[in-house]
C-alpha positions as CSV (number, residue, x, y, z in Angstrom):
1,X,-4.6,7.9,31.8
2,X,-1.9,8.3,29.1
3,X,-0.8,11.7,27.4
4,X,-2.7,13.0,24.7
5,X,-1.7,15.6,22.5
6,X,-3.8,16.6,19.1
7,X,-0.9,19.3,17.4
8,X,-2.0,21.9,15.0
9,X,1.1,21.9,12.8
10,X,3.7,19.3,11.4
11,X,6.4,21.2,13.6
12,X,4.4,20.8,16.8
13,X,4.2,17.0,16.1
14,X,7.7,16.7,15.7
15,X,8.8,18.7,19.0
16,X,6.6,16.5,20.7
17,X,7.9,13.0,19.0
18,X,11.6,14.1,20.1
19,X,10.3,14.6,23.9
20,X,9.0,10.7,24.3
21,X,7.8,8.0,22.0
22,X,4.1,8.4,21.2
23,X,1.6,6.0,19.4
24,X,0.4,8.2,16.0
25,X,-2.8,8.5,15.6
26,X,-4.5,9.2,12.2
27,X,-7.3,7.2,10.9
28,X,-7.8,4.9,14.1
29,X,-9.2,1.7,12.5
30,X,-6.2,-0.6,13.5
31,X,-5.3,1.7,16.7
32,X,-9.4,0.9,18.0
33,X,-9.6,-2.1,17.2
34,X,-6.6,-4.1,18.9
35,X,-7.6,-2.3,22.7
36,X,-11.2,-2.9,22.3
37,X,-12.4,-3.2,25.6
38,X,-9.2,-2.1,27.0
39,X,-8.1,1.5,29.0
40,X,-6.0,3.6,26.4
41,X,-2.4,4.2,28.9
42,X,-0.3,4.8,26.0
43,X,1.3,8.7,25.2
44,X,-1.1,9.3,21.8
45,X,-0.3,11.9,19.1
46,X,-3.2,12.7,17.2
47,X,-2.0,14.0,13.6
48,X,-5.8,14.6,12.2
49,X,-5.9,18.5,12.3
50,X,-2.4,18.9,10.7
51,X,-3.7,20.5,7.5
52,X,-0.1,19.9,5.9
53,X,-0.9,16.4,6.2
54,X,-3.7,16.3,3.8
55,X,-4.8,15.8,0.5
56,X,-3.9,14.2,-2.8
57,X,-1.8,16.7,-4.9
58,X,-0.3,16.5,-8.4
59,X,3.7,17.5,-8.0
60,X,4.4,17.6,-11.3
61,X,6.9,14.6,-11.1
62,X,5.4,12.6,-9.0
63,X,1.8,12.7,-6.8
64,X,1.5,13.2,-2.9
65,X,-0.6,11.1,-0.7
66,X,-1.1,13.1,2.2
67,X,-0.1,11.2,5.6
68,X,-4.0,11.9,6.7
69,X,-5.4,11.5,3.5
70,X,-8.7,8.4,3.5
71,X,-9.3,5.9,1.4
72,X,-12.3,7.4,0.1
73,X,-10.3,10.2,-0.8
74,X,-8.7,8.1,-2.8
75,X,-11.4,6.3,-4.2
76,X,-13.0,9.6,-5.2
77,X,-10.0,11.7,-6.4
78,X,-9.6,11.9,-10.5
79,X,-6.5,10.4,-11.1
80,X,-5.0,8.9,-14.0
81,X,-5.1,4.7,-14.9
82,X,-1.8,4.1,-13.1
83,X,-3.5,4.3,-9.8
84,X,-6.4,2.6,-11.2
85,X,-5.4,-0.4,-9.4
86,X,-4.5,1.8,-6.4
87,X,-8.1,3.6,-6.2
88,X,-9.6,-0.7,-7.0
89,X,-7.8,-1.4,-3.9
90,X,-8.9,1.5,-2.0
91,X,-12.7,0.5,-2.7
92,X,-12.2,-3.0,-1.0
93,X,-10.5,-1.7,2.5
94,X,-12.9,-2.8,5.1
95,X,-16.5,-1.0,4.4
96,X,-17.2,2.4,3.5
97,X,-17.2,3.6,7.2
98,X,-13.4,2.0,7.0
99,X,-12.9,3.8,3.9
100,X,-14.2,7.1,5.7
101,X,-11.6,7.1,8.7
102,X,-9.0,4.8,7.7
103,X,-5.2,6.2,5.6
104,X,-3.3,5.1,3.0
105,X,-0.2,6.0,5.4
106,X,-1.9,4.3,8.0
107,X,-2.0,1.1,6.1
108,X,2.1,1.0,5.4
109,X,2.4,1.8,9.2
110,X,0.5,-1.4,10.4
111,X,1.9,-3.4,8.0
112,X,-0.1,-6.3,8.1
113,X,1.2,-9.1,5.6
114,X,-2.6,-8.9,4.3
115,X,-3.0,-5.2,4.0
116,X,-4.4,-4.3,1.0
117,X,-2.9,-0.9,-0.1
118,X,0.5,-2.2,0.2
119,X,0.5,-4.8,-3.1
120,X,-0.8,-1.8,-5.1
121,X,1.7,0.9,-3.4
122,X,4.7,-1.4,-4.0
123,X,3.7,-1.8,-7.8
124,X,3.7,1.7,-8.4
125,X,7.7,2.0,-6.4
126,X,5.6,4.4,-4.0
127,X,8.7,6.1,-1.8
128,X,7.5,6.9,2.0
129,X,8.4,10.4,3.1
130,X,9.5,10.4,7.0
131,X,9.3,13.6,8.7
132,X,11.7,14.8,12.3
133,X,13.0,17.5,13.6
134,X,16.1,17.1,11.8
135,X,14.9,17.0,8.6
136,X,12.7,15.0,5.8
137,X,14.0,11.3,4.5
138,X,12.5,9.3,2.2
139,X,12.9,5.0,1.5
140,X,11.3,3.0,-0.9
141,X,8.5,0.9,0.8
142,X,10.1,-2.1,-0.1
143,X,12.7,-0.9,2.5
144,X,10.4,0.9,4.8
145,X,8.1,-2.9,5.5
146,X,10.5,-4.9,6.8
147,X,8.1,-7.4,8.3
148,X,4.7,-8.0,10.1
149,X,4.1,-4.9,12.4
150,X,7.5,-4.0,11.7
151,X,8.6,-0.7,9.9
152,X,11.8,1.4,9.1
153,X,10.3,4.4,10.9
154,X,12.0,5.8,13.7
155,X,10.6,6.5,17.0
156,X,10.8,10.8,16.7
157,X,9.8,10.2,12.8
158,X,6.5,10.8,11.0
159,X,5.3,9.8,7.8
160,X,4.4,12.5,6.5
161,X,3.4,11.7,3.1
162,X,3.5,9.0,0.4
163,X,5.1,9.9,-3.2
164,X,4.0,7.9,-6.1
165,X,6.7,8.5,-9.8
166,X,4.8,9.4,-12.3
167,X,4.5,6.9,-15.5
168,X,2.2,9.0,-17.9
169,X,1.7,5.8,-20.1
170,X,1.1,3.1,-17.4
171,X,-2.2,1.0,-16.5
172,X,-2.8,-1.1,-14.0
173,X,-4.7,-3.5,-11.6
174,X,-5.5,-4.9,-8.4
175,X,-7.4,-8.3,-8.0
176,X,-7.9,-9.3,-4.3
177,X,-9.2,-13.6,-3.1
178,X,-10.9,-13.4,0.3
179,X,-13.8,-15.8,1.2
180,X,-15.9,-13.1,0.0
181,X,-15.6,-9.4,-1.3
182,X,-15.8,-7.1,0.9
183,X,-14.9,-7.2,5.3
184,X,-12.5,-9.8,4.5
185,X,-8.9,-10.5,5.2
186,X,-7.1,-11.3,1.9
187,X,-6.3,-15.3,0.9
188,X,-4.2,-13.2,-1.1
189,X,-3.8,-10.6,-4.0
190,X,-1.9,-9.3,-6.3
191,X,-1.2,-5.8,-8.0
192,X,0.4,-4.7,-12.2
193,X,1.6,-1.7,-12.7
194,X,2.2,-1.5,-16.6
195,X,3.8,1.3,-18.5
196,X,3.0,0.4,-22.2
197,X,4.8,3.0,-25.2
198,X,3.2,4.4,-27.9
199,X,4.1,1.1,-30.4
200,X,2.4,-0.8,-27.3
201,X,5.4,-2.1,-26.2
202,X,6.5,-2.6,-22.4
203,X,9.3,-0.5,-21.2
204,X,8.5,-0.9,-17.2
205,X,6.4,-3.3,-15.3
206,X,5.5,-3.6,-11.8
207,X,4.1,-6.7,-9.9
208,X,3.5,-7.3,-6.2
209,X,1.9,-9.8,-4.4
210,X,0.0,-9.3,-0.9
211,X,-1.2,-12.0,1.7
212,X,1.3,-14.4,0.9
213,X,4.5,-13.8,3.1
214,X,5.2,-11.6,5.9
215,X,5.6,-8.9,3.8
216,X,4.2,-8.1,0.1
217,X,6.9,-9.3,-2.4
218,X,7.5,-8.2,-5.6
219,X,8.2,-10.6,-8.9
220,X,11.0,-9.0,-10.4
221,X,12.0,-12.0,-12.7
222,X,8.2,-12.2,-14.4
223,X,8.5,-8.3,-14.0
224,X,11.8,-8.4,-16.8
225,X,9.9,-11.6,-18.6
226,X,7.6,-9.1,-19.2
227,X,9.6,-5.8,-20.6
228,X,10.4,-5.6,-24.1
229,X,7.2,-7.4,-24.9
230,X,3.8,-6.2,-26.7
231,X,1.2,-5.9,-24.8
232,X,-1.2,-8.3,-26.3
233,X,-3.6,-10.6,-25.1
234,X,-2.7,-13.8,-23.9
235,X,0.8,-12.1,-22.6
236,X,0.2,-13.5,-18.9
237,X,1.0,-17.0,-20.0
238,X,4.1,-16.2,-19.5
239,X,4.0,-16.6,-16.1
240,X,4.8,-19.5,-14.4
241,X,4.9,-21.1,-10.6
242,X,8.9,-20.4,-10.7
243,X,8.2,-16.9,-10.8
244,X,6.5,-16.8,-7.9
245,X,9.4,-18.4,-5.6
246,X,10.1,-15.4,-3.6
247,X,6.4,-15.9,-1.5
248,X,6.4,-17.7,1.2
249,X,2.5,-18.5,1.8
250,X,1.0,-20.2,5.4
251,X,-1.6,-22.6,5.9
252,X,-4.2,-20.9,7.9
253,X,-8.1,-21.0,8.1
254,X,-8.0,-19.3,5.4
255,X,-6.1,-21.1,2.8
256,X,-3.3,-23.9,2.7
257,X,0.0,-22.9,1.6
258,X,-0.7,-25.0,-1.7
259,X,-3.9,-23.3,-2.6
260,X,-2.3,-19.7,-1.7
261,X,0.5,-20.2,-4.3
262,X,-1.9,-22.0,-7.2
263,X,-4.1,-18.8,-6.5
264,X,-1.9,-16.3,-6.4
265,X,-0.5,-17.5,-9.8
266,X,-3.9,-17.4,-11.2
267,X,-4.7,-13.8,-9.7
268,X,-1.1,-12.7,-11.2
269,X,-2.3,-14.3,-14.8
270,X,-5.6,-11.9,-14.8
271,X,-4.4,-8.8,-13.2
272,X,-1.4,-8.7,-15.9
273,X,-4.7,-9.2,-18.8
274,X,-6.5,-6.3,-16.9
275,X,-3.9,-4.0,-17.0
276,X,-3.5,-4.2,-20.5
277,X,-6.8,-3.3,-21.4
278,X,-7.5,-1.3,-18.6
């Protein structure tokens, strides 16, 4: 049998993660699922009764995402239209018994190419907040993904929290393609964060696509296409196949590489109409 420790505070977590490399434990929906069937000989650090780890909380500047903080917490919290799209991801992670157990910082930590808070998290420049012994860090999660399975975090780090910039003026959306809604791994989808001023007029934009390269990319050219502009119906034409270079879609049973990219145009087009009149 392997170790097993359930700590009651963030500093009992961290003495432990400088003694040996454990596997964290939060949410348990990936961790299950891959040794189904199988004896559990791994060291295992439990991090569900750190109360420090909870929550969703307004900073001020910026909100926290709580390292054990669910997707239905998410889903249920009252927060403001730029984590609209966020919270519409939230609501189509696995089922609702998913929804129950499973966390947002869980979901970086995987990092599947098709997880689906990542797209939305990316849109918003999320920053992931990585707690040791010596101290707290923090990288953008465009550094902290840096491939499928593969993460920035170091073996006596935590993430300890997710922190999302506030953009008091910004809407947004998340539109997901699976073979149907819900219990499905993405074909792909795609995420607009939009901040639009008081003459309705873009000053930031944020788009990220999920599902369709080893790691979520974000279109920064169609994201400058898109600044300056008014937000008006009909803006999304302004996206075209070019802008969607970066991805580097598969052909799988899923979806063909060609289909991927045609649909992930289309699922750009929308989402950038939703978020404007979110």
């Amino acid at each position: 049998m392997g170790v097993y420790l359930r700590p009651q505070t963030l500093a009992e977590a961290l003495g432990a993660l400088d003694s040996m490399p454990y596997t964290v434990l939060a949410g348990g929906t990936d961790f299950y699922a891959v040794r189904n069937g199988q004896a559990i000989t791994e060291p295992v650090l439990d991090i569900t009764a750190i109360a420090a780890l909870r929550g969703i909380r307004d900073e001020g500047a910026q909100w926290r995402i709580g390292a054990t903080a669910t997707w239905t917490d998410l889903v249920r919290a009252n927060l403001p239209a730029q984590l609209r799209g966020l919270q519409a991801a939230a609501a189509q992670v696995g089922g609702v018994q998913v929804q129950n157990s499973g966390t947002v910082a869980g979901n970086i930590c995987n990092a599947s190419p098709a997880a689906d808070g990542i797209p939305a998290l990316m849109a918003l420049d999320a920053q992931v907040e990585l707690a040791s012994s010596a101290g707290l860090r923090t990288l953008a999660l465009t550094e902290f993904v840096l491939g499928s399975r593969k993460t920035a975090r170091r073996a006596n780090e935590l993430v300890s929290a997710l922190l999302i910039p506030k953009r008091r003026a910004a809407r947004s959306s998340f539109l997901k393609l699976g073979n149907r809604r819900y219990l499905v791994i993405s074909i792909a989808m795609v995420s607009v964060v939009l901040d639009i001023d008081a003459g309705n007029v873009i000053r930031h934009a944020g788009i990220a696509v999920g599902a369709c390269s080893a790691v979520a990319q974000r279109l920064s050219a169609l994201e400058q296409k898109l600044i300056g502009r008014p937000a008006l119906k009909g803006l999304s034409e302004l996206a075209e196949a070019g802008d969607l270079a970066a991805l580097t879609p598969i052909d799988d049973m899923r979806g063909t590489l060609a289909y991927r990219r045609d649909a992930a145009l289309t699922l750009v087009k929308r989402a950038i109409e939703e978020a404007i009149h979110e």
